[in-house]
C-alpha positions in Angstrom: 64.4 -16.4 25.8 61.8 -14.3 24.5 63.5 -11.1 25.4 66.6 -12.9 23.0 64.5 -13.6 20.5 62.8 -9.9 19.9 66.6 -8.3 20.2 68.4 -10.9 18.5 69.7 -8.6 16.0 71.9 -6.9 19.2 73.2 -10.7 20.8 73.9 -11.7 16.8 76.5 -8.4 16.6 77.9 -9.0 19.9 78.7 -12.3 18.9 80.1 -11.6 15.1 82.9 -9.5 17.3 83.3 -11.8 19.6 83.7 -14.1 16.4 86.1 -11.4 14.9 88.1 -11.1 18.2 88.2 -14.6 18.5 89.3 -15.5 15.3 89.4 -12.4 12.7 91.6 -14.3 10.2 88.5 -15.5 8.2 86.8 -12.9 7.7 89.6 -10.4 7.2 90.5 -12.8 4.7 87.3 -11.9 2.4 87.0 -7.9 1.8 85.1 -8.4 -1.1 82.2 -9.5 0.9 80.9 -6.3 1.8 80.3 -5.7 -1.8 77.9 -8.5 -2.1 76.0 -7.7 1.4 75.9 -3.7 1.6 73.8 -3.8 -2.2 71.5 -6.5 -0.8 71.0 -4.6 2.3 69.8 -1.7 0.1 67.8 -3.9 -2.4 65.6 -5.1 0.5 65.3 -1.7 1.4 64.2 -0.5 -2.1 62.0 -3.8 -1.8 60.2 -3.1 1.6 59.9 0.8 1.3 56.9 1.7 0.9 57.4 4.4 -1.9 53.7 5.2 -1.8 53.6 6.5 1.5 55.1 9.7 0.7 51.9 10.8 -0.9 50.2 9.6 2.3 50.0 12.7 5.0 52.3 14.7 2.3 50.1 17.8 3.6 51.7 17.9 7.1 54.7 19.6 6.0 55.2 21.0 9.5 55.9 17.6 11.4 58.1 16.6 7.7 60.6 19.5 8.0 60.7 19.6 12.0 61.7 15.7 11.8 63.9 15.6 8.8 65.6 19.7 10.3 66.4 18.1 13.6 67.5 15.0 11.8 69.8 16.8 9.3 70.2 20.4 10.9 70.3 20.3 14.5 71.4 17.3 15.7 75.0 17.2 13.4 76.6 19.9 15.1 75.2 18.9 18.6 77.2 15.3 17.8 80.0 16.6 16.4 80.8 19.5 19.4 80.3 16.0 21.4 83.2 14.2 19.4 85.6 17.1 19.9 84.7 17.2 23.4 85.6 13.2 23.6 88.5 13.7 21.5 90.0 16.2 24.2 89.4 13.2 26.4 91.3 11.1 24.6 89.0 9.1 22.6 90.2 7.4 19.4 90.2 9.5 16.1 88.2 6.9 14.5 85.6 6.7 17.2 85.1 10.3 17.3 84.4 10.0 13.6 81.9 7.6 14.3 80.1 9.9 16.2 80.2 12.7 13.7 78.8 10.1 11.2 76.0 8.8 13.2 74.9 12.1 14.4 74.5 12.8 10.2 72.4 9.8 10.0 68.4 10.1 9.1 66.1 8.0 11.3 65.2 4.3 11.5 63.3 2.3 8.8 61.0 0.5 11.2 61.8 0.6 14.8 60.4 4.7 14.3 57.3 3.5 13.0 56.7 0.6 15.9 57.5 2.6 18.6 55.3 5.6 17.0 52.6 3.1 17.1 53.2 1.9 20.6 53.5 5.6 21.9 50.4 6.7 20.5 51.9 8.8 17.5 50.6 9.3 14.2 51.6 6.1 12.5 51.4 7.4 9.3 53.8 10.8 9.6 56.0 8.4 10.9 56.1 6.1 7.8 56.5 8.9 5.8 59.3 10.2 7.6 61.0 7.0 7.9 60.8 6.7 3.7 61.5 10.5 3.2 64.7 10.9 5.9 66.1 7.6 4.3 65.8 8.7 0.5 67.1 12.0 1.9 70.0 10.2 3.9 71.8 8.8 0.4 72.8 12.0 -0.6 72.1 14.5 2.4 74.3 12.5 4.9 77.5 12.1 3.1 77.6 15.6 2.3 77.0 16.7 6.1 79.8 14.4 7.0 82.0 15.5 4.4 81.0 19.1 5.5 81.9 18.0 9.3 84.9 15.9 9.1 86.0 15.6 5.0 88.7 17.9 6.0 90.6 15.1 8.1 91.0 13.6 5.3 89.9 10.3 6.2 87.1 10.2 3.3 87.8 10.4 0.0 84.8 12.4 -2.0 84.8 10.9 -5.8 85.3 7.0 -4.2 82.9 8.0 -2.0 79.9 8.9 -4.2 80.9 5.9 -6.4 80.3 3.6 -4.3 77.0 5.4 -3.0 75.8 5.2 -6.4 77.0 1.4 -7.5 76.0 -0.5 -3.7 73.3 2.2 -1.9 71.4 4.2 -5.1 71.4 1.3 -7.8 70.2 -1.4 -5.7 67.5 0.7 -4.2 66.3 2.0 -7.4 66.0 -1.4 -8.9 64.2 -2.9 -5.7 61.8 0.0 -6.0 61.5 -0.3 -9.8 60.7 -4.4 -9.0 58.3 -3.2 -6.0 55.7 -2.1 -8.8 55.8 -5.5 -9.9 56.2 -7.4 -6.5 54.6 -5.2 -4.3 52.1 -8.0 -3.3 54.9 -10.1 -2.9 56.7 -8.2 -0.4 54.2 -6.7 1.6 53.7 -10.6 2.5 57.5 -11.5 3.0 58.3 -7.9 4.9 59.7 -10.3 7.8 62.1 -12.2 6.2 63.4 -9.0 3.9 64.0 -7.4 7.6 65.9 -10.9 8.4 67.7 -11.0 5.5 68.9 -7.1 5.5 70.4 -7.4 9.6 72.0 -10.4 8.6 74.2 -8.9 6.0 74.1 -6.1 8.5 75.9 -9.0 11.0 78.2 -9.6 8.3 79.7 -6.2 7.4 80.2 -6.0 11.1 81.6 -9.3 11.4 84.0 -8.6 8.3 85.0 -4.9 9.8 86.1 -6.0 13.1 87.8 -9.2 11.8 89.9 -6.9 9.2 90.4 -4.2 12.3 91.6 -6.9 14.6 93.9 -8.3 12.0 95.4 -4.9 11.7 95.9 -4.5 15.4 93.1 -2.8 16.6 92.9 -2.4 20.5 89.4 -1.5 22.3 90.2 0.2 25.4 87.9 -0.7 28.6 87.6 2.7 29.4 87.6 4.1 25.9 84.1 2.3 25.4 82.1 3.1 28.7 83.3 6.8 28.0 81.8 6.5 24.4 78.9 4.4 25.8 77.8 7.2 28.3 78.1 9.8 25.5 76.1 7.6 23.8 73.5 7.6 26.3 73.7 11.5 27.3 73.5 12.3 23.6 70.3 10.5 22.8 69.0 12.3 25.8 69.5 15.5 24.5 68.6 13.6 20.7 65.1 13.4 22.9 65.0 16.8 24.5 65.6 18.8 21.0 62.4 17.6 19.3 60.4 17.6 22.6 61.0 21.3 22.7 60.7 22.2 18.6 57.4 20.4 18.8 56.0 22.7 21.3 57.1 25.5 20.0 55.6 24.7 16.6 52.1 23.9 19.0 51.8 20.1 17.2 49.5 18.4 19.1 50.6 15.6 21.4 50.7 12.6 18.9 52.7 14.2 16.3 54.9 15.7 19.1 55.4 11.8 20.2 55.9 11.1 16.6 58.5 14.0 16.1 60.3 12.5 19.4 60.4 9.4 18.5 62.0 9.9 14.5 64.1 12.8 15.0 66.0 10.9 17.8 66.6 7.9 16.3 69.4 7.1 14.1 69.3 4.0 11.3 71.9 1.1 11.8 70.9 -0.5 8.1 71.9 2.9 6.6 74.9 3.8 9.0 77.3 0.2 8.8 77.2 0.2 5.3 77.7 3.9 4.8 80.5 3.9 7.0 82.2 0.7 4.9 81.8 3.0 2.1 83.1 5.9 3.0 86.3 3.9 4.3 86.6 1.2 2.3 90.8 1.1 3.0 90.7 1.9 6.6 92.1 -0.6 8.8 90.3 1.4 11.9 86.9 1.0 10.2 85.5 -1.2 12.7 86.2 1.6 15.5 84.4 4.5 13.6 80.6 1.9 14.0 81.5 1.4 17.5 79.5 4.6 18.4 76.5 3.2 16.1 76.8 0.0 17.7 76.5 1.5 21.3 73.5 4.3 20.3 71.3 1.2 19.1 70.6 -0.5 21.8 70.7 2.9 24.0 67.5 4.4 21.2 65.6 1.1 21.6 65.8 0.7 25.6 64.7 4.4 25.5 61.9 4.0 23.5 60.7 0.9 25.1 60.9 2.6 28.3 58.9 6.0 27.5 56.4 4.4 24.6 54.0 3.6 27.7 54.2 7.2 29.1 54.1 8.5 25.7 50.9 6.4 25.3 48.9 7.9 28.3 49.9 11.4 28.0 48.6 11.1 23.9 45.1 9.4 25.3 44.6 11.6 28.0 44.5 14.7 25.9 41.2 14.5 25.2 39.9 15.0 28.4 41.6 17.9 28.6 40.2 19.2 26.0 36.7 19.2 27.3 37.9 20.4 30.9 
C-alpha cells in the first residue's frame, strides 16, 4: 500500500487507459479539455519553479552545459537512430515518433532533484538544471523535433508554436510573474501544486487514449514489450553517456552523480502536453506518449535502484583522498 501510494502517479495512468479502453466514448467526447489542463499544468509549473535558483550555483557552468549538451545534443540522435532501428522492426509510425520526441525532452522537474539528493549529488546543480533544461525545453525541444522528424510531416510548425505560446509560455510566464507575489504561498502548498499538475497530466492521457481508441487504435502485445525493452536499453545507455562525459570533464563524484542523474532523465509534465500540442488532429496521438509512458517508470526504478550505490561511492571519496 505504501509502495502505491509514493507511485500513484504510474497506477492513476494505467488506470485512465484502462478507463479509455474500457469506455473511450467519454472522454473522446470532450477534446477541448486538454486546453483547460495542458495551461494549468504549466501554471503550476511557473508557480512551483523556483526562478531564483538559476542565480544559485550559476558559476558551475561546466556541470550546466554537460547536463543541458547531453540533454539537448547527445541524446536526440542516440533516440532517434533507436526509432529507425524499431521502425525496421515494425514498430508503429507514431510510436517511433514518440521516441524521437522523448529523446528531445529536457529533464525532470523534481524526481532529478530527489534522487540527486538521495544519491549524494549536489542538490543545488540539480535544481538549477531542472529550472534551466525546462525553460530551455519550451523552445529548444520543439525545434530538435522538428529538426528530427518535421519532415514526416506529422507536425505542423506555425500551429505548433501557437499553441506553445497560448498553453506552455503564457501560463508559465504569468505563474512566475504571480510567484513574486505568492512565493510564500507556494513554497508552502508545493505538494498539492505537484498533485494538481499529474492529475491533469492523468487527464490529457485519459482524453488521448479515449480519442485514439475511438478512432481504432490497436496496441499490439508484442509491439509494446519491443518498445518497453528499448525503453529500458535506451536509458541504460541515457546513464552511460553522462557517466563517461563527467569523467572526462574530471567533475568530482557528486556532480558526476548529479550529471547522471539529470541528463538521463526525461520530464513526463513537459512531454504529454507537448506531444498534444504538436498533434492536436492526430487520431494516433495516444500511441506517439506510449514510449513516454514506458521510459517513466523505467528512469524511476533505475534511480531508486542505483541512488544507494551512488550514495556510498560519493561518501567514500573522502577517504580516498587522504589515502
Amino acid at each position: 500500500m505504501r509502495h502505491m501510494l509514493r507511485h500513484w502517479f504510474l497506477f492513476a495512468v494505467g488506470l485512465a487507459v484502462l478507463a479509455a479502453w474500457r469506455l473511450p466514448g467519454p472522454g473522446a467526447a470532450v477534446p477541448w479539455l486538454s486546453w483547460v489542463l495542458v495551461p494549468t499544468v504549466f501554471l503550476c509549473a511557473g508557480l512551483g519553479l523556483p526562478g531564483a535558483e538559476l542565480r544559485r550555483a550559476a558559476r558551475d557552468w561546466r556541470l550546466h552545459a554537460a547536463v543541458q549538451g547531453t540533454s539537448f545534443l547527445l541524446l536526440p540522435p542516440l533516440f532517434a537512430a533507436a526509432a529507425w532501428l524499431l521502425h525496421q522492426a515494425g514498430v508503429p509510425p507514431a510510436v517511433t515518433l514518440g521516441v524521437v520526441i522523448l529523446g528531445c525532452l529536457p529533464t525532470t522537474i523534481t524526481s532529478c532533484v530527489i534522487f540527486t539528493r538521495q544519491s549524494g549529488g549536489d542538490e543545488a546543480g540539480a535544481v538549477v538544471n531542472a529550472v534551466l533544461g525546462n525553460l530551455l525545453g519550451i523552445a529548444v525541444t520543439p525545434a530538435l523535433i522538428w529538426l528530427l522528424a518535421g519532415h514526416t510531416g506529422h507536425i505542423d510548425p506555425t500551429g505548433a508554436v501557437r499553441a506553445l505560446l497560448l498553453q506552455v509560455a503564457l501560463p508559465m510566464a504569468v505563474g512566475q510573474v504571480a510567484r513574486r507575489w505568492l512565493a510564500a504561498w507556494t513554497e508552502t502548498r508545493r505538494s498539492a501544486l505537484s498533485t494538481l499538475s499529474n492529475l491533469c497530466l492523468v487527464g490529457v492521457v485519459w482524453q488521448a487514449f479515449s480519442a485514439g481508441f475511438a478512432h481504432g487504435m490497436d496496441i499490439n502485445g508484442g509491439m509494446l514489450a519491443l518498445t518497453a525493452g528499448a525503453m529500458a536499453l535506451l536509458h541504460g545507455l541515457a546513464l552511460l553517456v553522462p557517466t563517461g562525459l563527467g569523467t572526462r570533464l574530471t567533475l568530482d563524484r557528486a556532480r558526476r552523480v548529479t550529471l547522471a542523474v539529470c541528463a538521463s532523465q526525461k520530464t513526463i509534465a513537459l512531454g504529454i502536453p507537448l506531444i498534444y500540442l504538436l498533434l492536436p488532429r492526430d487520431p494516433q496521438v495516444a500511441l506517439v506518449t506510449v514510449p513516454l509512458l514506458l521510459y517513466h517508470p523505467v528512469q524511476l526504478l533505475a534511480a531508486s535502484i542505483a541512488a544507494p550505490r551512488w550514495l556510498k561511492w560519493v561518501e567514500a571519496a573522502p577517504r580516498e583522498r587522504r589515502l
